[in-house]
C-alpha positions, 0 to 999 in steps of 0.5 A: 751885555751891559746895555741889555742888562740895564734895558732888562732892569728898567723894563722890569721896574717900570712893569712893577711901578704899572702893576703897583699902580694897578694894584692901588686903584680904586675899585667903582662898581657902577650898576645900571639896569639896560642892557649892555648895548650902545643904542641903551642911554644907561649903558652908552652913558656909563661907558662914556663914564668908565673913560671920562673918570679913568682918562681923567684920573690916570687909572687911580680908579677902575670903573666896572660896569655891571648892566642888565641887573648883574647886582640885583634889583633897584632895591638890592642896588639902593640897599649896596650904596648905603652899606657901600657894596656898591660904589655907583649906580644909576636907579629908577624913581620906585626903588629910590622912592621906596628909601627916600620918601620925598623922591616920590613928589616926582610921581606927581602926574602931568606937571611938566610940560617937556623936557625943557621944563624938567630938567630946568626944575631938576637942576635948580635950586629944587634938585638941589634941595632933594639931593641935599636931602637924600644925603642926609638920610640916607648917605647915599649922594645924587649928583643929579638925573637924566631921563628914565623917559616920559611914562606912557600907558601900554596894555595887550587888551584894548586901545586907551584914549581916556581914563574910561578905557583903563576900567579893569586893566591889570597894570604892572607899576613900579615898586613904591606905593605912589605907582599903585596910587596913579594907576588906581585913580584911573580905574586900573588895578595895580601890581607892583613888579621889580624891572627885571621880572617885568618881561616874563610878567607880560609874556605869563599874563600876569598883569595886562600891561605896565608904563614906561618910556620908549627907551625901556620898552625897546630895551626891554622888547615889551613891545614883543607882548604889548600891542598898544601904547597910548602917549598921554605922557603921565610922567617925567620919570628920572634915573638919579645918578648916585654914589656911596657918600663914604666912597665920595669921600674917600676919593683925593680933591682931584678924583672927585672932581673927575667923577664930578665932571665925568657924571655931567657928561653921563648925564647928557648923554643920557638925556639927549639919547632918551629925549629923541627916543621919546621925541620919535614915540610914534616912529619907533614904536610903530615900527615896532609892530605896536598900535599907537594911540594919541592922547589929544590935550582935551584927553590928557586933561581928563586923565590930569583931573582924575589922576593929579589929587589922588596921588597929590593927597597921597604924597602929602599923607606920606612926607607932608605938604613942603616938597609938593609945595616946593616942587609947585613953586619951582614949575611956576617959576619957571612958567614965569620966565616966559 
């Protein structure tokens, strides 16, 4: 009777020191926009994440994954990081561009020239100096990108080639104004539309077609109300990983050195599934019931001379002309090494 009593007692405490330390974590509320599925790069990478840092830190913190917009839109999740509703999230180009300016310099249309090219110039000295940035005004910390997916053009109304085929075509773009800027250089009308209202904009007639990756066009079935897809490649579009600098803070020099850690590993992932969406464009999106229209280099040049200073002098009107400069610096440098 003894030996059960004290085998009751140990039980007990050893259940109460589990509940007081599930009591004492720290809660990471980690949004993204994907759908809750493992073939989506968002989603794959953040549960990668969630075991990474949990793993890693014993449990002191407790990663929640909200996918598919649970918390709102870009500029609801963007506005939650600053005021530290949100502890993490993963966010497209526009709604980051429309809080921090300089983020819109990677708007600038076909300036790399893969993957290889881009990452390098994001991880260096240049990413960097934009994560740097981002911090000081807005207190929101980026750890670093992985791939939104090279943006190409779809519409329901006709093939596009070359810049002449965009003449009168209603295109869904991001909500920052640099996105309406490329579109209009090109002879299309623009209309800003949030990500999750993208579908039923399509499916309604609303606009006539949008830009995107492969990666979203599946995730999303815009397939199912686009019928082509025309892989000029305009853009390396990014997802910033990023987190409430307070929140940062806040964590123990071990913990922040799991979350460090873990965003690396996210952030792989993210790239290497994206990279092979994109790298199997045609495949894919064929099978998919699209029309896929190849841009040839000499076509790509076309849309690159219309496009390119449009959005280049509007950039430079909105944050002057040193990220541009910068971010010209950091491609040549990189050409250099070959």
């Amino acid at each position: 009777m003894k030996t059960m009593s004290k085998l009751m007692i140990a039980t007990a405490s050893a259940a109460l020191v589990v509940s007081a330390q599930a009591a004492a974590a720290k809660e990471l509320k980690y949004a993204h926009f994907q759908s809750a599925d493992l073939s989506s790069p968002k989603h794959a990478a953040a549960l990668a994440f969630e075991s990474c840092v949990e793993g890693k830190t014993g449990g002191s913190i407790d990663v929640q994954i909200y996918p598919a917009s649970q918390l709102g839109g870009g500029p609801e999740i963007m506005e939650g990081l600053q005021l530290g509703t949100v502890q993490m999230a993963v966010v497209h180009d526009g709604p980051i561009s429309a809080m921090y300016k300089p983020f819109s310099v990677l708007a600038l249309p076909y300036l790399f020239d893969d993957q290889a090219m881009a990452w390098s110039v994001m991880d260096g000295d240049f990413g960097s100096e934009l994560a740097d940035g981002m911090l000081a005004d807005t207190g929101i910390r980026m750890f670093g990108v992985a791939d939104n997916g090279v943006r190409n053009f779809t519409n329901n109304i006709r093939p596009v080639a070359e810049p002449a085929d965009m003449e009168g075509l209603k295109m869904r773009v991001m909500t920052a104004p640099v996105w309406v800027t490329l579109v209009e250089s090109l002879g299309a009308s623009a209309t800003p539309v949030p990500w999750p209202e993208l579908p039923g904009a399509l499916q309604q007639g609303v606009v006539d077609g949008q830009e995107n990756g492969v990666t979203n066009i599946v995730d999303a079935s815009l397939y199912q109300n686009q019928k082509y897809v025309s892989l000029d490649g305009h853009v390396f579009s990014w997802h910033a990983y990023m987190m409430s600098d307070d929140f940062f803070q806040s964590l123990s020099d071990g913990e922040r050195t799991a979350v460090t850690q873990c965003v690396d590993i996210a952030i792989t992932i993210h790239r290497g599934m994206t990279a092979a969406q994109d790298a199997n464009a045609t495949t894919i999106l064929s099978e998919k019931g699209m029309e896929v229209v190849p841009v040839s280099p000499e076509q790509k040049d076309m849309f690159r001379e219309k496009a390119q200073p449009a959005v280049r002098d509007y950039i430079v009107s909105e944050i002057g002309e040193d990220w541009p400069n910068k971010l010209d610096a950091a491609v040549q440098e990189y050409r250099d090494q070959f």
